[in-house]
C-alpha positions as CSV (number, residue, x, y, z in Angstrom):
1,X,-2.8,44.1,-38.5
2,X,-4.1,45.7,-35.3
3,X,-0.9,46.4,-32.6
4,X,-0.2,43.3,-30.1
5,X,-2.2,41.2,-31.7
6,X,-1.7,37.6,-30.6
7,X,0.7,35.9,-33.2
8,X,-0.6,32.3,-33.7
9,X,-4.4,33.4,-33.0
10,X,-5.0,37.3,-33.3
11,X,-6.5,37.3,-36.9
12,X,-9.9,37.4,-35.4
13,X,-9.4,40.0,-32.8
14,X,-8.9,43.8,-32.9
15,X,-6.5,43.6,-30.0
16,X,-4.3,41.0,-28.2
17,X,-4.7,39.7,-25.0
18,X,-3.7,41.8,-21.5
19,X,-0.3,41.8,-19.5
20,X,-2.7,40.4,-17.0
21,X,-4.3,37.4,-19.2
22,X,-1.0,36.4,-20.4
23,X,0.3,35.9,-17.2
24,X,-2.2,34.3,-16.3
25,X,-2.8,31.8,-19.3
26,X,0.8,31.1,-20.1
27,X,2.0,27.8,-19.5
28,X,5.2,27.5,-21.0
29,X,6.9,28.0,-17.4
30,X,6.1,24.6,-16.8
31,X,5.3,23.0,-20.2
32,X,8.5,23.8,-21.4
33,X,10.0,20.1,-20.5
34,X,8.1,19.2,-23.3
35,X,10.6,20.2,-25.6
36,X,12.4,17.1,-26.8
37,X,9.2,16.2,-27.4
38,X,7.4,18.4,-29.2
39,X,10.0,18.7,-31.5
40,X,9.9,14.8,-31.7
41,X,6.4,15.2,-33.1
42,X,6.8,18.4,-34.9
43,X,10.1,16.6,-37.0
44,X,7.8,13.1,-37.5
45,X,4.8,15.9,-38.6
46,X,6.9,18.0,-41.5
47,X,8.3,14.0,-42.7
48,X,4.4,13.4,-43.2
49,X,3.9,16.6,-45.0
50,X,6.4,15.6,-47.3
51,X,5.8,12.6,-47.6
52,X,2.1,13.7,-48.8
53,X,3.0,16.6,-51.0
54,X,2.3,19.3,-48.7
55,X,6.2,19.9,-48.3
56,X,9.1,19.8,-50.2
57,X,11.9,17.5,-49.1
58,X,14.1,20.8,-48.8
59,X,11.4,22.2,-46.6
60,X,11.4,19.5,-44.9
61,X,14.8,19.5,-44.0
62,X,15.4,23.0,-43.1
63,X,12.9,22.7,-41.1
64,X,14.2,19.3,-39.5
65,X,17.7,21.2,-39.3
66,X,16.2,24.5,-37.4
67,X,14.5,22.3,-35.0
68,X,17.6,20.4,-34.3
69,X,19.1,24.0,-33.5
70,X,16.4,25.1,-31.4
71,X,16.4,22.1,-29.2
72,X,20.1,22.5,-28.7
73,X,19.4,25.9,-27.6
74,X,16.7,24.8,-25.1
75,X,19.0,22.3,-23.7
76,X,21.9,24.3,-23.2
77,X,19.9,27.2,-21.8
78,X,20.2,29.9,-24.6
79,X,17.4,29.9,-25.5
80,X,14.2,32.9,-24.5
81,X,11.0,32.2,-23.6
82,X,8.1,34.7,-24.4
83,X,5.2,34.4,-22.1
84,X,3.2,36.4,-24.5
85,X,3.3,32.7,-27.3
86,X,1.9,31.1,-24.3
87,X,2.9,27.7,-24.7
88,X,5.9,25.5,-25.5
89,X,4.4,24.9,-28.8
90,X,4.4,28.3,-30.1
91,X,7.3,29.4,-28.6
92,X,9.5,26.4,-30.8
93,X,7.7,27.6,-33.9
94,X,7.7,30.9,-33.9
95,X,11.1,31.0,-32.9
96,X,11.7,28.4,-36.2
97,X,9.5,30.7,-38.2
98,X,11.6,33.9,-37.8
99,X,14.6,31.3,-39.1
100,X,13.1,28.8,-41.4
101,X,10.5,30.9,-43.4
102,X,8.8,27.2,-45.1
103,X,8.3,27.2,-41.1
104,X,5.3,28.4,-41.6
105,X,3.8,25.3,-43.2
106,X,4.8,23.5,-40.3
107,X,1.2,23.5,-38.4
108,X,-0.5,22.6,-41.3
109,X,-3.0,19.6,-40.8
110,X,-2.4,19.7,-37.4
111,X,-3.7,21.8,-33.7
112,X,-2.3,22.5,-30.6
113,X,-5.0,20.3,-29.0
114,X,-3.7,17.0,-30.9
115,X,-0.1,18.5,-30.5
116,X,0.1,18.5,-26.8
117,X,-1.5,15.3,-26.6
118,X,0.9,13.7,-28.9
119,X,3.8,15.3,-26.8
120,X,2.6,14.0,-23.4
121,X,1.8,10.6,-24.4
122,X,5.4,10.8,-25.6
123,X,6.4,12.4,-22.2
124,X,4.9,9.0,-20.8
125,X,6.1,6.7,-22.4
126,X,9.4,8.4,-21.3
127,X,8.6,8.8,-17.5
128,X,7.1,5.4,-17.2
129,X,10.3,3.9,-18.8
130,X,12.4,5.9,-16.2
131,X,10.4,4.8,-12.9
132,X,10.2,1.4,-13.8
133,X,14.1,1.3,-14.0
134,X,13.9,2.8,-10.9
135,X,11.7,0.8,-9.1
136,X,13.8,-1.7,-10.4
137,X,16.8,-0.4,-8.8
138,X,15.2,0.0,-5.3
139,X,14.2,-4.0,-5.4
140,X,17.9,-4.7,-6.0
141,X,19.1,-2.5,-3.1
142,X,16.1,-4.7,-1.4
143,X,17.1,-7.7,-2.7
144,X,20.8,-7.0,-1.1
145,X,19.4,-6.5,2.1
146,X,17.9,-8.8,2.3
147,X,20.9,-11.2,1.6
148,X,23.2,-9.2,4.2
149,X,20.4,-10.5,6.7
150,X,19.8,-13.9,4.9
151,X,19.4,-15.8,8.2
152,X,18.1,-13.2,10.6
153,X,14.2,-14.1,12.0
154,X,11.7,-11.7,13.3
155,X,8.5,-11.3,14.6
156,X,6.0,-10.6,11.7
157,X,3.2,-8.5,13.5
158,X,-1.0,-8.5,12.6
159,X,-2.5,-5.4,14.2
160,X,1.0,-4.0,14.9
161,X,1.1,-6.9,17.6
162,X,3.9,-9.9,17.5
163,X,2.2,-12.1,15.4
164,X,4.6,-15.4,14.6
165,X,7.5,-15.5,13.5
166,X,9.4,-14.9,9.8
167,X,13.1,-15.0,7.9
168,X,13.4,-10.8,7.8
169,X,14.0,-11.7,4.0
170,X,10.8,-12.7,3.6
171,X,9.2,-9.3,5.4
172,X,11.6,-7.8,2.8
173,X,9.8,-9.8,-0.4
174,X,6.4,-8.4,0.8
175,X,8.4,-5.3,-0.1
176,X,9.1,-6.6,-3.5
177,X,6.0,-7.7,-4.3
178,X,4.6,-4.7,-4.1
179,X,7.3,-2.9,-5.8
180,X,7.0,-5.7,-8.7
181,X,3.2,-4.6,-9.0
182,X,4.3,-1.2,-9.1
183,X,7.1,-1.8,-11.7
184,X,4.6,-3.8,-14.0
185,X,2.0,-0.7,-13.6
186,X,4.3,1.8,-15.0
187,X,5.5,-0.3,-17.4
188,X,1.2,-1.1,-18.6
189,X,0.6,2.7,-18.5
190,X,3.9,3.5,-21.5
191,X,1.3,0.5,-23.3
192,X,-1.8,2.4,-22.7
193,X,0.2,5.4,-23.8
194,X,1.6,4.3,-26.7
195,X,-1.4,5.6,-29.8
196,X,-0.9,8.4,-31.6
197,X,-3.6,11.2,-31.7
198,X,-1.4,13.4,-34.3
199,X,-3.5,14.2,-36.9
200,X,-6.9,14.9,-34.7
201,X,-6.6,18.2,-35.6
202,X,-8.5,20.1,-33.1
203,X,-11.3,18.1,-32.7
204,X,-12.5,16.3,-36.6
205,X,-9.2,16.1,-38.4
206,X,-8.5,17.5,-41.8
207,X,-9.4,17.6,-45.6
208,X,-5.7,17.5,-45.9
209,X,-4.1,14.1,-47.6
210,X,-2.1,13.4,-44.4
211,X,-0.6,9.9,-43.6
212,X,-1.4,9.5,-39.6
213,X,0.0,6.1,-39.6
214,X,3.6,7.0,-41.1
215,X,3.4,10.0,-38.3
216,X,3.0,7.3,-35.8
217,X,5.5,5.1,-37.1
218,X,8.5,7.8,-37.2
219,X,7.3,8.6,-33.4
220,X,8.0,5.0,-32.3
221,X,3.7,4.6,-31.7
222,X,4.1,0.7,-32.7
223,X,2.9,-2.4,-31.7
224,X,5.6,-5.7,-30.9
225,X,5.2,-6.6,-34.8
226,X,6.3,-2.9,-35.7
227,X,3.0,-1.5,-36.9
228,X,1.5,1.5,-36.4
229,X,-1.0,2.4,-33.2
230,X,-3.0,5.5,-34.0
231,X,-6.0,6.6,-31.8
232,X,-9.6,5.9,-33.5
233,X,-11.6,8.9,-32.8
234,X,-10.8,12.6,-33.1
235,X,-12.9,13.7,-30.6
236,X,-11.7,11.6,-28.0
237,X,-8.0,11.7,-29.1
238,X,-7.7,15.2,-28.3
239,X,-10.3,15.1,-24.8
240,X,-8.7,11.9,-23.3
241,X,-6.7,12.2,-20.4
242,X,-7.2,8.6,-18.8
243,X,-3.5,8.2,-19.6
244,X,-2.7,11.3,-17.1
245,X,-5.0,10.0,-14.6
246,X,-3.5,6.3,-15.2
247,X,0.1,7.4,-14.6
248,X,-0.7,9.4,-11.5
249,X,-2.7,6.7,-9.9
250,X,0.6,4.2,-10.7
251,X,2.6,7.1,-8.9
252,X,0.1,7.1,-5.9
253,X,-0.4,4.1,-5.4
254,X,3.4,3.7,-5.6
255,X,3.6,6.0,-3.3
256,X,1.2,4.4,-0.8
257,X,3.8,1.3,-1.1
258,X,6.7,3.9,-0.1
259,X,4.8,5.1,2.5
260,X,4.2,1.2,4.4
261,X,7.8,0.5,3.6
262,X,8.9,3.7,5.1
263,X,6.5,2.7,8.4
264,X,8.3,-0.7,8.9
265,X,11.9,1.3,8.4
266,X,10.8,3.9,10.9
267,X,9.4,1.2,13.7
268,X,12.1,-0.9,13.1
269,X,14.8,1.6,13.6
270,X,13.0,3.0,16.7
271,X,14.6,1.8,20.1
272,X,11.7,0.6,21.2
273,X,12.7,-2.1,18.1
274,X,16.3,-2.1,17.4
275,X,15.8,-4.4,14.6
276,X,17.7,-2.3,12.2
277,X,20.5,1.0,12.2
278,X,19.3,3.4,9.2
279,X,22.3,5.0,7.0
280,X,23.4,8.2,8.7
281,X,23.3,9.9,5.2
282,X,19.6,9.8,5.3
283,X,18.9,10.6,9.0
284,X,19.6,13.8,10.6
285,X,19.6,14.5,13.7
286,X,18.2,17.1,16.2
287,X,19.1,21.1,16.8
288,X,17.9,20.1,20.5
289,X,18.8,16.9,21.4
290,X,22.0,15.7,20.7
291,X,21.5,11.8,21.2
292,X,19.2,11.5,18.5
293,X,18.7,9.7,14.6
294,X,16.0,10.8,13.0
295,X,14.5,8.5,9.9
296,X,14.1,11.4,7.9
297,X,14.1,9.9,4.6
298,X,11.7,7.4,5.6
299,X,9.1,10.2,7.0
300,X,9.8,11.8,3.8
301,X,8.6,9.0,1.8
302,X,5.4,8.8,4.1
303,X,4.7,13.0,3.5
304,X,5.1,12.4,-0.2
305,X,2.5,9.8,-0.5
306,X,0.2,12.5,0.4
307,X,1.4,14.5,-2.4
308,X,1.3,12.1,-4.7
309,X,-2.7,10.8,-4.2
310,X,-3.4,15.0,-3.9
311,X,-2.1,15.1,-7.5
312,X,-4.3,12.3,-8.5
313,X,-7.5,14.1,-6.8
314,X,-6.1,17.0,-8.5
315,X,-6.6,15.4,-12.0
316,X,-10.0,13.8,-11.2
317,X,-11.3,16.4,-9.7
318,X,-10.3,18.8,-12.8
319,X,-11.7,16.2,-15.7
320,X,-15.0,14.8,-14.2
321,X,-17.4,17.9,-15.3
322,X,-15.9,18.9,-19.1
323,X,-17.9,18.2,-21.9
324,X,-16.4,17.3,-24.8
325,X,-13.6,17.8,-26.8
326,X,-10.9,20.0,-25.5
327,X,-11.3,23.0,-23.0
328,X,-8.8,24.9,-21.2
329,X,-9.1,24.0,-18.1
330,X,-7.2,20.7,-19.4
331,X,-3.7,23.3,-19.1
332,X,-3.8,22.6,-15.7
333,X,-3.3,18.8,-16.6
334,X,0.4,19.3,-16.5
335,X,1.8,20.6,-13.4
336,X,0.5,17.6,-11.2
337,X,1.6,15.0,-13.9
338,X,5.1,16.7,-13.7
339,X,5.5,16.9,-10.3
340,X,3.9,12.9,-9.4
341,X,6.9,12.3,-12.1
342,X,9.6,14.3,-10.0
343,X,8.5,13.0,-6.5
344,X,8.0,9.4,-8.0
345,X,11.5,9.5,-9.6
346,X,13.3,10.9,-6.3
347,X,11.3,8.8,-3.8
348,X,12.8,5.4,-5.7
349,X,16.5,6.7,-5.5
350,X,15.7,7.6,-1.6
351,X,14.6,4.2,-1.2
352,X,17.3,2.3,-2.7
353,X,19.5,4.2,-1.3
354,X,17.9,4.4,2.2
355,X,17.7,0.5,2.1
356,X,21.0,-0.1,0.6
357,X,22.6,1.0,3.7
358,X,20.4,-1.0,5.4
359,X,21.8,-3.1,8.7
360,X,19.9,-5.7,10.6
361,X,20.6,-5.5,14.3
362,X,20.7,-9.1,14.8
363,X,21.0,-10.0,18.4
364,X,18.1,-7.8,18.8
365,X,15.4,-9.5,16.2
366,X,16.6,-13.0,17.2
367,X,15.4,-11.8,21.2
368,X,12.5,-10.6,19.6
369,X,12.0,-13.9,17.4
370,X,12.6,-16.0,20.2
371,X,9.0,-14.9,22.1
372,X,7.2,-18.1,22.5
373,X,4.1,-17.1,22.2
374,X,4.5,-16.3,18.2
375,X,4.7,-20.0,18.2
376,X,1.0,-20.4,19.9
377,X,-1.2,-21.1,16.7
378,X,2.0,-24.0,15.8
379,X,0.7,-25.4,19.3
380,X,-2.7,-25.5,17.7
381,X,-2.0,-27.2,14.7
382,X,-0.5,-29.6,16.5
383,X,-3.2,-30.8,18.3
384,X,-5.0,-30.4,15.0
385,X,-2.4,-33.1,13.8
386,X,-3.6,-35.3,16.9
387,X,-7.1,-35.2,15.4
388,X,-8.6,-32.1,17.5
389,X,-10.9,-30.0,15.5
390,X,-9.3,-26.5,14.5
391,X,-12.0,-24.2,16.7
392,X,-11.3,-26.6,19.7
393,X,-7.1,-26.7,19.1
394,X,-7.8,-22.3,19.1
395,X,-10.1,-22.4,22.4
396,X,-7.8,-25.0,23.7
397,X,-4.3,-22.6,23.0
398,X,-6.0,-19.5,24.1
399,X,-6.6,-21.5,27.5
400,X,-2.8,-22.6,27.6
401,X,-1.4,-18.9,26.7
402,X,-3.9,-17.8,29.7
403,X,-2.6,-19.9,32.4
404,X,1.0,-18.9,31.2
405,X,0.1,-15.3,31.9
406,X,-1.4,-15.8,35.3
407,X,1.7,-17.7,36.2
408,X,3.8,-15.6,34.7
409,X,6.0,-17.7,32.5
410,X,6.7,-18.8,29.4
411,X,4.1,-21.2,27.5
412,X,6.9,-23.8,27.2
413,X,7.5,-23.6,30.8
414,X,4.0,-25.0,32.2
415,X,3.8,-28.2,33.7
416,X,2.6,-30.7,30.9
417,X,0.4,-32.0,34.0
418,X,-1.6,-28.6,33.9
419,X,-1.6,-28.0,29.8
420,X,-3.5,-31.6,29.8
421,X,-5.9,-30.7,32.4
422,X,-6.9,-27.9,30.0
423,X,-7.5,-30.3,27.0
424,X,-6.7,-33.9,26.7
425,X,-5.1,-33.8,23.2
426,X,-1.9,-32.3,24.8
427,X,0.5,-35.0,24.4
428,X,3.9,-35.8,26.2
429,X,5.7,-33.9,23.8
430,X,3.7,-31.1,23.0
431,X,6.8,-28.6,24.0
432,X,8.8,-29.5,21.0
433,X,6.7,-27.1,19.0
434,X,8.4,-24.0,20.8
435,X,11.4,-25.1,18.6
436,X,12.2,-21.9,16.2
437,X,14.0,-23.9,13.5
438,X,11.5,-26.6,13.8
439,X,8.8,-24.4,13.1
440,X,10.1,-22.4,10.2
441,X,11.3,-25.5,8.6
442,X,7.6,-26.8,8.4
443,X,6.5,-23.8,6.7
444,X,7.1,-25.4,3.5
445,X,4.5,-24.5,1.2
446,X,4.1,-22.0,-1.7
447,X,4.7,-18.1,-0.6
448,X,5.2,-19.2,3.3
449,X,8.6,-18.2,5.6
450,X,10.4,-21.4,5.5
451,X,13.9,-21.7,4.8
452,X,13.4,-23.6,1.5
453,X,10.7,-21.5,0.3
454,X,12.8,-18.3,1.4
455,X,15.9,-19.6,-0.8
456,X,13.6,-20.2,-3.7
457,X,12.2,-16.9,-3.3
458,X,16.1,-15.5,-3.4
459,X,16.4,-17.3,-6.7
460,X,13.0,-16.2,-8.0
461,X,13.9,-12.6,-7.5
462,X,17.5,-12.8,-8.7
463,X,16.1,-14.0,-12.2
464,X,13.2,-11.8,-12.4
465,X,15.7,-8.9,-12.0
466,X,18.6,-10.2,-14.2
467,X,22.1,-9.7,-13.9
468,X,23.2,-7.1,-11.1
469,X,24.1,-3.2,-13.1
């Protein structure tokens, strides 16, 4: 054999590949997390070839026993990368081969190409299973903060202008809901995840007797009823990376949720607010000024959004233009799947911990609550209750709200003498409606801020989540 020739591919070539290629092509820097997996798929692989013939049951489990050793290894950090076998792959098996010498049956039947894409459809199943726990544990801290400020109201806001007025729970559910989306997308990616291409080969299978479904099967690639998911075309098994671009989009779009979160935290905790103190643990403060609380975390979450959708461009923009099946560029699939995994992951322990030592400043949001003019469109269904058509009871409100600002008072604070001169459905009594309770208590329906509705909401999310860790 011709010196530094490449060991899993040089037959074909005179010489291997330069100092300056290999640095270049290697991967297993970052593909090396891959590891529990791919000797997942490699163990599930060699049980197939035995189970076919192409083993024996004491290759089989030498080779399950070396693997088992190797992954130890990896774990504990004794084990030695070579950038020159390029890949996490190669790197496992040679290092099995120069143990285990029926090894070198392992990669029968099978390819890199279906390899890796067996190993990261197990990496997602993984990493979607580990942010939806997350997520998870950010709408409990939510779900606790929002019980600390169970009977605390603010002003909800439309175009970042007082709007009318809401149980600060109930802000904190809009939270929820979004993080319940989130939570369900992660966990509908691990579905989409969950077929097996092992046994695509490297692009049209193999004359070999192999048993893809029993492969599947010892890899956990089942349905609810225990049988088998395997993908149904080669081609496509081994050029599909919908799954990567599915995940990522779950990650930036759950980062885009972070990010309005992390706006509402950062207003609120301004002064020009007051309606909550952030934790001190995830503020910092300034080398400058010594007066002030930054909401570093919060920012934080905002600035990673940004990372998150870049790693989603990232993957688009590296798929749209490859023809078919596999091509290299697709090593460059990893790094941003990796990192939208990290940044997901630490950005939902930030939040629930950010919002767990959340505390609502309460004389401060009930000032804020008590602003009568987020009670101005009530005043307008009340006259719609005396029989006045809605565009009228609007026109006839925005007059009202006008006459209070020339005056400069309060809306409840006119003369009832001048609100009727403005329209005649204006009854005696229409001042009640700029009664807080009173109006949150008629916001009875489905979804809407009233106390009853809030307290069902409480108990909706309580069993959704289950019992408390």
């Amino acid at each position: 054999m011709a010196k530094n020739k490449q060991a899993t591919w040089g037959g074909r070539f005179e010489s291997g590949p330069a100092a300056l290629m290999q640095r270049f092509s290697e991967s297993a820097s970052f593909d090396r997390r891959l590891a529990p997996f791919d000797v997942a798929g490699s163990k599930a692989h060699s049980a197939m070839l035995a189970k076919v013939g192409l083993l024996t049951a004491k290759e089989r489990d030498a080779i399950h026993k070396g693997l088992d050793r190797i992954l130890g290894e990896i774990e504990s950090g004794a084990f030695v990368w070579d950038e020159r076998l390029e890949d996490v792959h190669m790197n496992i098996e040679h290092a099995l081969t120069q143990r285990v010498p029926a090894a070198a049956k392992l990669h029968t039947a099978r390819s890199r190409n279906d390899q890796v894409a067996t190993d990261m459809r197990l990496f997602f199943k993984h990493a979607c299973t580990v942010l939806a726990g997350k997520v998870k544990a950010a709408q409990e801290s939510l779900l606790k903060a929002a019980e600390s400020g169970r009977s605390v109201v603010i002003p909800g806001y439309t175009h970042l202008q007082r709007a009318q007025p809401v149980f600060a729970a109930h802000h904190l559910f809009s939270w929820m809901e979004m993080l319940e989306r989130d939570r369900s997308r992660f966990l509908e990616v691990a579905d989409k995840a969950n077929e097996c291409p092992l046994g695509s080969g490297a692009i049209a299978g193999t004359t070999l007797p192999i048993d893809r479904e029993f492969a599947a099967k010892a890899l956990g690639f089942v349905d609810t009823k225990g049988r088998p998911r395997v993908t149904q075309n080669s081609m496509d098994a081994v050029a599909d990376r919908d799954v990567f671009i599915e995940f990522a989009g779950a990650c930036a779009l759950f980062g885009v949720h972070l990010s309005r979160i992390a706006e509402d935290l950062i207003l609120w905790s301004s002064a020009e607010f007051k309606f909550v103190s952030l934790p001190d643990a995830f503020c910092t403060g300034s080398s400058l000024m010594p007066q002030k609380k930054n909401p570093d975390s919060c920012e934080l979450l905002r600035g990673k959004s940004a990372r998150l959708q870049g790693n989603l461009h990232t993957l688009l923009a590296l798929t749209k233009g490859l023809p078919m099946t596999y091509n290299r560029d697709l090593q460059e699939d990893k790094p941003p799947v990796f990192d939208s995994f990290d940044q997901a992951s630490i950005c939902a322990d930030v939040l629930a911990a950010t919002v767990g030592g959340l505390v609502f400043n309460e004389a401060r949001c009930r000032a804020a609550a008590a602003d009568p003019a987020l009670l101005a469109t009530d005043l307008a269904d009340y006259l719609v209750g005396r029989g006045v058509p809605f565009r009228a009871a609007h026109h006839a409100v925005g007059a009202v709200v006008a006459l209070a600002e020339r005056r400069g008072c309060a809306i409840p604070e006119l003369p009832t003498e001048a609100v009727r001169e403005l329209h005649s459905g204006f009854g005696p009594d229409w001042a009640k409606v700029f009664d807080l309770k009173r109006a949150l208590s008629l916001r009875r329906g489905t979804g809407m801020p009233g106390p009853a509705q809030v307290s069902r909401q409480f108990a909706r999310w309580k069993r959704i989540l289950g019992p408390r860790r």
